[in-house]
C-alpha positions in Angstrom: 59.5 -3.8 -33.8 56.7 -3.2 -31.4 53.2 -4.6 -30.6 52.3 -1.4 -28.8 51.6 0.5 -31.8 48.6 -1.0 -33.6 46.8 -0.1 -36.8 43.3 0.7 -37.6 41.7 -2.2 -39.4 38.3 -2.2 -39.0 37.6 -4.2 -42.4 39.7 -5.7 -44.3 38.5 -6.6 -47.7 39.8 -10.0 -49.4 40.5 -9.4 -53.2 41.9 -12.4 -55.1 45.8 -11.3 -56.0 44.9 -13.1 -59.1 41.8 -10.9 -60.6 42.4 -7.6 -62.0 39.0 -6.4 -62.2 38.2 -6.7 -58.2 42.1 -5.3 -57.8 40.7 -1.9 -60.3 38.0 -1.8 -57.6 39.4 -2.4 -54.4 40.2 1.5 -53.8 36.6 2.5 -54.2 35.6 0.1 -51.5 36.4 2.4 -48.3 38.3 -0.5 -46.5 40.9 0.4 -44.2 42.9 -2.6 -45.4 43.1 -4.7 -49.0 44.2 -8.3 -48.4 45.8 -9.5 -51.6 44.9 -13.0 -51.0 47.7 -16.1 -52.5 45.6 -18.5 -50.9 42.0 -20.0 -51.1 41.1 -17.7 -53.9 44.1 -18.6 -56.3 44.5 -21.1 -57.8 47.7 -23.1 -57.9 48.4 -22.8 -61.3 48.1 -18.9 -61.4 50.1 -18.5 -58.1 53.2 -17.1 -60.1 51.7 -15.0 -62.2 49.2 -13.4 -58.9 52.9 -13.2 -57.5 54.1 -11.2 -59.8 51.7 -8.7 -60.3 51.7 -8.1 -56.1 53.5 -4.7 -56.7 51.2 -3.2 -59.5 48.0 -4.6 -57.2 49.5 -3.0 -54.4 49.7 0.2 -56.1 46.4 0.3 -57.7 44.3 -0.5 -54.3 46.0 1.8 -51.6 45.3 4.8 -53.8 42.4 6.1 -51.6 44.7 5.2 -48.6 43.8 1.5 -47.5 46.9 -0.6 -46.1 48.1 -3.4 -48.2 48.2 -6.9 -46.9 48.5 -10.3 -48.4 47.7 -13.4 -46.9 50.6 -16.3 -48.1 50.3 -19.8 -48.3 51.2 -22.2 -45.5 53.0 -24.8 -47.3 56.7 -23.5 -46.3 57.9 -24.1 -50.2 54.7 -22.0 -51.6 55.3 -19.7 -48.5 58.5 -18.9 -49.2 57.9 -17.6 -52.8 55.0 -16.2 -51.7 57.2 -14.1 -48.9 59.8 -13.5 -51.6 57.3 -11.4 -54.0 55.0 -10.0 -51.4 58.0 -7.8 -48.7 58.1 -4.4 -50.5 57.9 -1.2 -49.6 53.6 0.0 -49.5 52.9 -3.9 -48.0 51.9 -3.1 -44.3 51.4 -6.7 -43.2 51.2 -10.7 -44.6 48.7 -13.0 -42.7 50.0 -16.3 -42.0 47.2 -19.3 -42.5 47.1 -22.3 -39.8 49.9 -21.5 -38.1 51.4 -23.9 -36.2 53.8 -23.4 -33.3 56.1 -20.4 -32.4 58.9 -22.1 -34.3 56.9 -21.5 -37.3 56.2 -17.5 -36.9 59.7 -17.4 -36.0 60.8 -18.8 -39.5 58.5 -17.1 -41.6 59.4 -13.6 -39.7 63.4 -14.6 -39.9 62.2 -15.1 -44.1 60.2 -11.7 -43.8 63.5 -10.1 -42.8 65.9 -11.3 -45.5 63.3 -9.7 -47.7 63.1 -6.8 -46.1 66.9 -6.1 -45.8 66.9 -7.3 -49.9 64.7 -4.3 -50.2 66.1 -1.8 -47.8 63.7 -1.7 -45.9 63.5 -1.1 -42.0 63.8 -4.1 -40.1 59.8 -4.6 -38.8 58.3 -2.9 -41.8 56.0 -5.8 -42.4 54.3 -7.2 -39.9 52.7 -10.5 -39.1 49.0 -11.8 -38.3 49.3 -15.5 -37.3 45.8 -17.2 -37.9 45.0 -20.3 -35.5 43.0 -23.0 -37.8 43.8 -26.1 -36.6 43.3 -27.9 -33.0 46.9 -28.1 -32.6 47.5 -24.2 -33.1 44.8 -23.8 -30.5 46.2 -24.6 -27.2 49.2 -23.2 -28.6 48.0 -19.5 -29.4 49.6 -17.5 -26.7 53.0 -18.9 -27.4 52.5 -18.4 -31.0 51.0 -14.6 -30.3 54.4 -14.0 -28.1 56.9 -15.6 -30.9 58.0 -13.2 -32.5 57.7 -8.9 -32.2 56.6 -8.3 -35.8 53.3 -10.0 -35.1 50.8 -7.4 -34.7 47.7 -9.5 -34.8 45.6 -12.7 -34.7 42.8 -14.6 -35.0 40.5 -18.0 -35.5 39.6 -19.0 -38.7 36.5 -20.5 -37.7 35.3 -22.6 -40.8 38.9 -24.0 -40.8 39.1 -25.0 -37.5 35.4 -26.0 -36.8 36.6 -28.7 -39.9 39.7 -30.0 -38.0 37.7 -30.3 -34.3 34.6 -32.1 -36.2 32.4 -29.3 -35.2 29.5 -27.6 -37.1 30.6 -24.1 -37.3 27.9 -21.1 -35.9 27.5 -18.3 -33.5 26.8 -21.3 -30.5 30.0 -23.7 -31.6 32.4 -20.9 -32.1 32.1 -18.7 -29.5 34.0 -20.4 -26.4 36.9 -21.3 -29.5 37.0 -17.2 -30.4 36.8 -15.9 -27.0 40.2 -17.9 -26.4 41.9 -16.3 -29.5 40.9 -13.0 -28.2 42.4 -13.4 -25.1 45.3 -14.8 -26.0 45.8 -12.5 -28.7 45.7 -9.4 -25.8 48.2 -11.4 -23.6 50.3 -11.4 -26.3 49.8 -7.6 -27.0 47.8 -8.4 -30.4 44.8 -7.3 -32.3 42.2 -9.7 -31.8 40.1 -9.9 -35.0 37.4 -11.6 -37.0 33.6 -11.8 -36.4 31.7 -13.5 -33.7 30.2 -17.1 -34.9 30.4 -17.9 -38.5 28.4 -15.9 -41.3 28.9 -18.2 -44.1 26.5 -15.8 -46.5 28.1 -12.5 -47.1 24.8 -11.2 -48.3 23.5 -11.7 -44.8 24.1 -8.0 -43.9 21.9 -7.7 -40.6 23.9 -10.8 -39.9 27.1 -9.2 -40.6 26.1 -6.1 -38.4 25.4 -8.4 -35.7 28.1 -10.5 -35.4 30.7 -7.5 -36.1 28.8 -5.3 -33.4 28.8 -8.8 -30.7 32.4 -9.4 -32.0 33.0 -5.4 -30.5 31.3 -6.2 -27.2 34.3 -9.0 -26.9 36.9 -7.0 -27.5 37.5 -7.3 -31.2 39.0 -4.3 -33.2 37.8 -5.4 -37.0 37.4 -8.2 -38.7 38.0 -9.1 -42.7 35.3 -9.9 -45.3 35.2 -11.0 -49.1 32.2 -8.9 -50.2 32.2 -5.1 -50.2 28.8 -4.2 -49.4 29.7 -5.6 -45.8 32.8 -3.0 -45.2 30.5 0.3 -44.7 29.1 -2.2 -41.6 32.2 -3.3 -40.2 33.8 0.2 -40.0 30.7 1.4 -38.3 30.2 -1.7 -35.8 34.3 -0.8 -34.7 34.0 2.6 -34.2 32.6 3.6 -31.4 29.4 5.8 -31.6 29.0 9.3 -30.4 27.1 8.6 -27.4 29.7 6.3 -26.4 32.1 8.9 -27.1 30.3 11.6 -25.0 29.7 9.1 -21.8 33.6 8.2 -22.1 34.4 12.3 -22.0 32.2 13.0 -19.2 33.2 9.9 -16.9 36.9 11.0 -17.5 35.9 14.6 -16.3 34.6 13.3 -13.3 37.0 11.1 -12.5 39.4 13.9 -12.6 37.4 16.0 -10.9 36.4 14.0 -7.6 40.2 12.8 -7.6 41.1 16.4 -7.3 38.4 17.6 -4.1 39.2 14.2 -2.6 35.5 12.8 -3.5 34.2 9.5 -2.8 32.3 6.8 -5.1 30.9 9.2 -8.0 28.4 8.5 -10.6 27.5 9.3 -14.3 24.3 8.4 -15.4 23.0 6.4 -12.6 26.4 4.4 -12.8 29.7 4.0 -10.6 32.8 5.6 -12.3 36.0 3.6 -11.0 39.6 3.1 -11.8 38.7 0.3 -14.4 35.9 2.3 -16.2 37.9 4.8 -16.6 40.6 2.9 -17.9 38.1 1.9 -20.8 36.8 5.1 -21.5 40.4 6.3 -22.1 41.1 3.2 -24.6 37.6 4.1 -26.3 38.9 7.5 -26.7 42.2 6.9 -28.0 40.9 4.2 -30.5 38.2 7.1 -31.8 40.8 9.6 -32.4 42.6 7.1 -33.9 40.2 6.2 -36.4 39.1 10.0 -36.9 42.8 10.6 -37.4 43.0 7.4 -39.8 39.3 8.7 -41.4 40.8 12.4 -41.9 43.5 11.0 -44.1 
């Protein structure tokens, strides 16, 4: 298992495990990931049956390619039969709501694995996105990014946590709260995801752009969302445009080039070109390639 190999998932789209018309659907939806969702959009009553119709659901919406995912429950009994139907072959990932100390994402990874090795699968097959929710989790995120190698990513679940700190959750309350999680998500070698602020109205799509497009400027690689119309924006915001593109291509070359006639300080369009921009430009280019790869099937 190993976080340096990280998956394209510039949208994730949230489909209730329990609703067979938005699973029909989810395919159409160009998302790079489907989150079959056991949580918030379940209710408890129907959990068992959402369970057991995972592996149909996971079938019918990675037929144009999207990853499967499902977000369990954190109550460790609900958890545990939620792990139980969800590790199969075809699920890439399961997100793990308020979680609360390494101990914890050790646990549920150790349960991952008995499922996994139930199913023949590799050991690693299904990874792990801890989500921090809760005050607690906070100052505890790098420890619980580091827990455990099948974690792959991570991030704040803003209207969760904004409840449990007594905060009003926006753009101006959230964003020294998810700038943490991002950090400590890279320290630990994760994908830091989810959107800048809080955009509680799904049909607020220059809103979405926005926040998706800050959430890039922080270092976010995608986010989730529980409407379609806002996964054509958030595949655009994470992908990096041509012009970007073409400015990351050229500084390389130049880079290269003054490093091989001994050169100074150079420039590219009116600005310095050093070690650390070039550094970036090479990530920018490897995560396009990656995405056109992902894009080209």
């Amino acid at each position: 298992m190993s976080n340096t190999h990280h998956p394209v998932w510039r949208s994730l789209l949230f489909v209730p495990a329990n609703n067979p018309k938005f699973i029909e659907k989810a395919y159409t939806r160009g998302a790079d990931g489907i989150i079959l969702d056991l949580e918030d959009s379940v209710p408890e009553a129907e959990l068992d049956v959402a369970r057991a119709a995972l592996r149909d659901a996971a079938a019918s919406v990675s037929r144009n390619g999207a990853d499967v995912l499902v977000r369990i429950n954190n109550p460790d009994d609900q958890a545990a039969a939620d792990i139980e139907a969800a590790v199969f072959p075809g699920v890439k990932a399961l997100f793990l709501p308020k979680a609360r100390d390494a101990d914890h994402v050790r646990d549920i990874s150790a349960q991952i694995a008995k499922c996994e090795s139930a199913e023949g699968m590799a050991p690693g097959a299904v990874r792990l996105a801890p989500m921090i929710e809760t005050a607690d989790a906070y100052f505890k995120a790098v420890e619980i990014g580091r827990a455990d190698p099948r974690n792959v990513a991570m991030n704040l679940g803003g209207e969760d946590f904004a409840m449990d700190v007594g905060m009003v959750p926006g753009a101006d309350t959230l964003a020294m709260p998810k700038q943490h999680i991002i950090i400590a998500a890279r320290a630990a070698g994760l994908m830091p995801m989810g959107l800048m602020g809080t955009v509680a109205d799904f049909g607020d799509l220059d809103g979405i752009r926005l926040a998706a497009e800050t959430a890039r400027r922080f270092g976010i690689d995608g986010a989730s969302c529980i409407h379609p119309s806002n996964v054509a924006i958030l595949n655009a915001a994470f992908t990096p445009n041509p012009a970007e593109v073409d400015h990351a291509e050229r500084a390389i070359s130049a880079y290269a080039k003054a490093t091989r006639t001994g050169s100074g300080a150079i420039t590219v369009d009116g600005k310095m070109i050093d070690v650390p921009v070039v550094q970036r430009a090479e990530k920018l280019l490897a995560r396009w390639r990656a995405i056109q790869a992902r894009d080209a099937g």
